[in-house]
C-alpha positions, 0 to 999 in steps of 0.5 A: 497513539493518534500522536505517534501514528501521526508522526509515523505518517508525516515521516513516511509520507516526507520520505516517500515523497523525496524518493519519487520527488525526481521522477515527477512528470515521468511514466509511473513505471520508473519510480516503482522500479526504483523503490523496488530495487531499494527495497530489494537491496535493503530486504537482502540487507537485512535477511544477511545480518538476521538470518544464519547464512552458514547454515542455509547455505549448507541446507540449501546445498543438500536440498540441490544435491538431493534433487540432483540425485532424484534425478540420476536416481529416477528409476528407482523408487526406494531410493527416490523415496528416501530422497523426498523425505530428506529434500522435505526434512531440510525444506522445513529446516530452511523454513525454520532458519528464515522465518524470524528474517522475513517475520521481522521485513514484514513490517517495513515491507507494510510500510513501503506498500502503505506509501506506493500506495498513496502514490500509485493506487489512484489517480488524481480526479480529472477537473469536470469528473463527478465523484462520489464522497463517502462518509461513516458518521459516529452515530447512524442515530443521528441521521434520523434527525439530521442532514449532514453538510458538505461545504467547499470552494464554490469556485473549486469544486461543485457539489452537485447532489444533497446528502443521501442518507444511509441510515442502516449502514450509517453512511452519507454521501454526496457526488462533487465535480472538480471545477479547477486542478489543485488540492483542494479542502472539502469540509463534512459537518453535522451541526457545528462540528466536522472534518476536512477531507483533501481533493487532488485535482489534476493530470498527472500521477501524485500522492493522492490520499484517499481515505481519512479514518479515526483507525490507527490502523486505516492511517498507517495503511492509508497515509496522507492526512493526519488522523480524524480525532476522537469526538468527530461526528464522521469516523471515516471519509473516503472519495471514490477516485479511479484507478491509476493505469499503469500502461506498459507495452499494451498492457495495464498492470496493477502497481502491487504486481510490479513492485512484488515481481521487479523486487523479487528480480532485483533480490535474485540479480543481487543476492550474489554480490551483495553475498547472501544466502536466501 
């Protein structure tokens, strides 16, 4: 499992990578537009092959039809009556015709989000910025009897608190200021063994893994780096960078926000020509 979740990583980090590969230097805004309409041509694509058009056509030209009539009828309540159920019958059926469809995009959509987020959820740490690492060991026992080690390039990156210890929640954390703008390994250790975590250092926007987890699931949603193999000591290392802005006519937008609203606009400006039904 950890094999085939790793290679699902590496590709879609590889992918995600050569898509926003042109856009580097550029207002974060440009390459989630982008993906966005990628994502719409390739969602309406698939929802067209999936999905029955001839018939939500037909139930969403009722449904139209039905509602046009609520109108001119208005005045009179029996017949608006009759109308709401039928417009209710036939938005259950539509529901029916397009549920598989959108069942079946749920997964891509995942992964889409899972990579934007590598890239635009935070930002990478500023140089002479104090940061919190933060890490769940196996055991918490083993806190009672042991002080966990964090070990990085003197030169690079400054460690600048001693281990604090969480012995009811099993957690240990340190705070580290970046000295030099890179990518940097950090290694965690209880004893002899351990796990490196990576530091991104600098101005602009990139790929920024932010946690490293033994869950297969926290590797998929969270890609980056490969995942902590079974038999660490630490079960999970995550650095507390801050947010990415994204800046946009005054106004600080969550990335989610914009991916969702700009897809959802690009579906509805090419579901016409690309001829589909949703």
């Amino acid at each position: 499992m950890t094999i085939l979740v790793n290679l699902i990583n590496s590709l879609g980090v590889f992918l995600s990578g050569w898509f926003v590969a042109p856009f580097e230097g550029t207002h974060p805004f440009w390459p989630i537009v982008f993906v966005s309409l990628l994502t719409a041509i390739a969602m309406l694509w698939i929802f067209g092959k999936l999905s029955n058009q001839e018939a939500i056509r037909i139930v969403r030209q009722r449904i139209r039809g039905n509602l046009l009539a609520v109108r001119l009828y208005q005045h009179d309540l029996k017949i608006v009556m009759y109308l709401q159920k039928k417009i209710l019958v036939d938005t259950f059926i539509y529901l029916r015709y397009s549920l598989g469809p959108f069942l079946v995009m749920v997964i891509p959509i995942v992964l889409i989000l899972a990579q934007l987020q590598l890239y635009f959820s935070v930002q990478p740490a500023q140089v002479d910025e104090s940061l919190i690492i933060r890490a769940v060991v196996a055991d918490p026992e083993i806190l009672q009897d042991t002080i966990p080690e964090l070990v990085a390039d003197s030169d690079s990156v400054r460690v600048e608190t001693p281990a604090v210890r969480s012995l009811e929640d099993g957690e240990v954390a340190w705070r580290i200021k970046p000295l030099r703008p890179g990518r940097h390994t950090i290694t965690l250790r209880i004893e002899s063994r351990g796990v490196t975590k990576l530091l991104v250092v600098g101005e602009d926007w990139t790929g920024v893994p932010f946690l490293r987890s033994n869950s297969s699931l926290d590797a998929l949603l969270y890609p980056g780096e490969e995942m902590i193999p079974d038999g660490e000591p630490f079960t999970a290392v995550e650095i507390g960078y801050d947010p990415l802005p994204i800046l946009l006519a005054g106004w600080d937008f969550h990335w989610l926000v914009l991916f969702f609203l700009l897809s959802l606009l690009f579906a509805l400006l090419l579901k016409k020509p690309m001829g589909v039904e949703i």
